[in-house]
N, C-alpha and C positions, 0 to 999 in steps of 0.2 A: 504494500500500500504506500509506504513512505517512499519506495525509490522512484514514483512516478509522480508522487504530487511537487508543485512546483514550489519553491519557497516561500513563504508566508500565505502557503493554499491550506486548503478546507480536504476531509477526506469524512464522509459521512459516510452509514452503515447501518443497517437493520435488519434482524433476523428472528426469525422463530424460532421458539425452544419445543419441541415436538413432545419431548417426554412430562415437562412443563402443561400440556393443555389439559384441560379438566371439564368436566360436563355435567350436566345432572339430567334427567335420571337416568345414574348407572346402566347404563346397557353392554354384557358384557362382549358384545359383537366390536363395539367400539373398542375394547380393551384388546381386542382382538387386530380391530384397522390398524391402531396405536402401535402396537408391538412389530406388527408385518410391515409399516410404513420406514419406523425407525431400522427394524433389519435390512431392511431391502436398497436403505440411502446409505448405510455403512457399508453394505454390500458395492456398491458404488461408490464406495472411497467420497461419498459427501458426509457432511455432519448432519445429520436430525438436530442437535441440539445446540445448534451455532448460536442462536440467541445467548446461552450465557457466557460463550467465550471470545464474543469481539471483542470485549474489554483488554485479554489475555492476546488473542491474536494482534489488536494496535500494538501493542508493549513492544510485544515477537518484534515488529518489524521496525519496532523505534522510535516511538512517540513517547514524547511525554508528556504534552499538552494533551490531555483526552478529557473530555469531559464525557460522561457514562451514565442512560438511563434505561426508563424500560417504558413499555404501554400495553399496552393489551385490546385486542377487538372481541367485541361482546355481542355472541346471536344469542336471542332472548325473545326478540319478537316473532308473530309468525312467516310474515316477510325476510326479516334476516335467517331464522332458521330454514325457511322454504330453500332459499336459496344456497346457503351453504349445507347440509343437508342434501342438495339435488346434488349439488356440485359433486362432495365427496362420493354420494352413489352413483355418479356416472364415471367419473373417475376411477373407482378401484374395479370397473367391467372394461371401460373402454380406452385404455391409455399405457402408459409404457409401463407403469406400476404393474396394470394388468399381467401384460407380457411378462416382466421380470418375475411376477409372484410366481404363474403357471410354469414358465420356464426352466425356471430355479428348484419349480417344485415344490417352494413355503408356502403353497395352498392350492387348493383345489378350484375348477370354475364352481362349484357349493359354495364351497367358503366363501367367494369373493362375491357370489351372487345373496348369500344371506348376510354378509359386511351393507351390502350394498341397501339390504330390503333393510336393516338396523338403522340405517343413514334416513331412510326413507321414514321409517316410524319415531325416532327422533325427532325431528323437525315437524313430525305432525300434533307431537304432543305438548298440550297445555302448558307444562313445565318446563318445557325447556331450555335448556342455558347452554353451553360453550362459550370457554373462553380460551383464546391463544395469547400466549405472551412472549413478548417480542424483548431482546436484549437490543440496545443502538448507545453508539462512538459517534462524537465531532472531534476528529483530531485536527489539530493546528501545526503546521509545521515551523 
């Protein structure tokens, strides 16, 4: 990050902490999405849980001006859960997550089609909440 920014730049950053997200009500399908999302991005040499280590990764590359916070996005209503909700269940049938889970073998098309129906009945229900929380860096050089 630091060997590109120009001197007295700006290097901004934000990310999701995957292991970090929380829902109510418990559906253990989701603990299920949760577990195979985060395996499958390790699996790919990405981090799931980068939200809590930009702080750690700016240092890595040599900042010392960082200032360090966090936020979070909140489905609760039935419009934001429709939507994220849909999203996740089209996503874990129709997309490279797809392919990698089947491929890999860490799940069956079941699995990922009752992942899928659990996204679907979440967001339909009453109660629902999710929350993702995001770690984020302003480094100053």
């Amino acid at each position: 990050m630091k060997r590109v920014c120009k001197e007295q730049g700006i290097v901004a950053a934000r990310d999701a902490d995957y292991a970090a997200m929380f829902w109510y009500p418990k559906v253990p399908e989701l603990e299920k999405w949760q577990a195979l999302y985060r395996k499958l991005a390790m699996e790919k040499k990405g981090e799931p849980d980068a939200g809590r280590k930009v702080f750690s990764w700016a240092r890595e590359a040599g900042f010392t001006n960082i200032t360090s916070s966090s936020s979070t996005w909140c489905y609760a209503t039935p419009k934001t859960r429709s939507w994220w909700g849909g999203l996740w269940a089209e996503r874990i049938l129709d997309t490279a997550i797809a392919r990698q889970a089947l491929e890999g073998k860490h799940a069956t098309q079941n699995d990922l089609e009752d992942i899928s129906e659990a996204w679907r009945a979440w967001a339909k229900h009453p109660d629902g909440w999710f929350t993702v929380v995001h770690g984020e860096i302003i480094c100053k050089s």
